[in-house]
N, C-alpha and C positions, 0 to 999 in steps of 0.2 A: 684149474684154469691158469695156473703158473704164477696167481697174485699171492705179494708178499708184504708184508710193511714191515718197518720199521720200532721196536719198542722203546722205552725210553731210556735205555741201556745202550739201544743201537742195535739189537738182536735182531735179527730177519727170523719173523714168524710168518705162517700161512694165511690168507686171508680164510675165514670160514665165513660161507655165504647159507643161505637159506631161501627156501621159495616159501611163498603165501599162496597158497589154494584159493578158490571159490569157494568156500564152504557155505553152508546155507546161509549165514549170519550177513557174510556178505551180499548172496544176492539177495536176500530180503530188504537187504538194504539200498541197494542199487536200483531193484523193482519199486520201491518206494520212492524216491529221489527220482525216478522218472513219469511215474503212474502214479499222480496225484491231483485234485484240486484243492480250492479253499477247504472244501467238506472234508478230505479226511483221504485215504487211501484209494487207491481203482484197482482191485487185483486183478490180473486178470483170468483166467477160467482153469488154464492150461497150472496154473501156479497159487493160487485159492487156496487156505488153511480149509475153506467151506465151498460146497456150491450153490446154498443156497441160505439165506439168514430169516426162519421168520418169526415175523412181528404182532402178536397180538394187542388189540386194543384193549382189552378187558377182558374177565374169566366168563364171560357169558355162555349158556349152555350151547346155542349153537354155534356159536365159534370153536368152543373146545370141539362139538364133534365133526366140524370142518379141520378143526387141528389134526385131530386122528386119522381122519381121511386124508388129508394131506402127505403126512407122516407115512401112512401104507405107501402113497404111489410113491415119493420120492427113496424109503427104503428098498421098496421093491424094484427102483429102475440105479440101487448103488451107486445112490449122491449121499453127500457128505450133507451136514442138515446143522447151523446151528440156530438156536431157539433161545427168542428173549421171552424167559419166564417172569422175569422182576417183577414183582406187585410194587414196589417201593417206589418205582418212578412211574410219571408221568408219560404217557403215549411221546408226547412230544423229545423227551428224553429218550426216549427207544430209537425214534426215526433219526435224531441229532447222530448216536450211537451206530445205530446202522453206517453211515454214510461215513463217520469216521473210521471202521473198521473196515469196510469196502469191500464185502463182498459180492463178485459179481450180479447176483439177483438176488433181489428181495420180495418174499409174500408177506404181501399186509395184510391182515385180518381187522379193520377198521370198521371206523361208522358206517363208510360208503358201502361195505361188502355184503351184501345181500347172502342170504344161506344160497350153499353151493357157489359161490365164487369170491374171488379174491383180487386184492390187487397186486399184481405181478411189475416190477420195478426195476430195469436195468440200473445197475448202478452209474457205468460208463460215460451212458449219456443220457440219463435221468429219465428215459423213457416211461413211463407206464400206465398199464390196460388194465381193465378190471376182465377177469376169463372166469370161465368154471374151472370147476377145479379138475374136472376129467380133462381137458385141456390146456393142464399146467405142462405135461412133458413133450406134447407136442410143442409148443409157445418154444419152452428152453432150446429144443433141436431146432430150428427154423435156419 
């Protein structure tokens, strides 16, 4: 670019310059700084570490085998799935956790969830419906 300065001898040296990329570090960081509330993150779908985080309330038997059933349809439609296993915390501690980590939809496996259905929870705009669970990948495509 024909820049020179000055050293403190008075020698004309060349400027060396450098560019900064996007690299992921960045936009995560920039998708954060705009995609956020008081709760925690809002990813959004297209840029999600997950697309889907779920929550259960306890290791109850038919929760687990709603867990398993779950687990089939969203491996087999190739979503990304993370899962709060913690026994150590509190339900309440899971849902805080959820919201701070932001991924776009969340299935709760709670008190309210009757066998065969769940509650399904946009993150973005805190929406949520209790579905079956055969009706969880329709729900997410809409």
């Amino acid at each position: 670019m024909g820049l020179y300065f000055a050293d403190a001898k008075g020698n004309k040296n060349p400027v060396e310059m450098a560019s900064y990329g996007i690299g992921p570090t960045r936009a995560m960081g920039s998708i954060v700084e705009v995609s956020h509330d008081d709760k925690g993150i809002i990813w959004g779908e297209t840029v999600a570490p997950y697309d889907i985080h779920i929550i259960n309330f306890k290791n109850q038997r038919s929760k687990i085998k709603d867990s398993n059933q779950i687990l089939k349809i969203l491996e087999d439609n190739y979503l990304d799935i993370l899962i709060d296993d913690r026994e150590e915390v509190s339900f309440g501690e899971k849902l805080k956790d959820a919201d701070l980590i932001g991924i776009p939809y969340q299935i709760i496996l709670g008190q309210k969830s009757k066998e065969g259905e769940v509650e399904l929870t946009e993150r973005k705009n805190g929406e949520s419906n209790m579905i079956e669970i055969d009706k969880i990948i329709s729900r997410l495509k809409h």
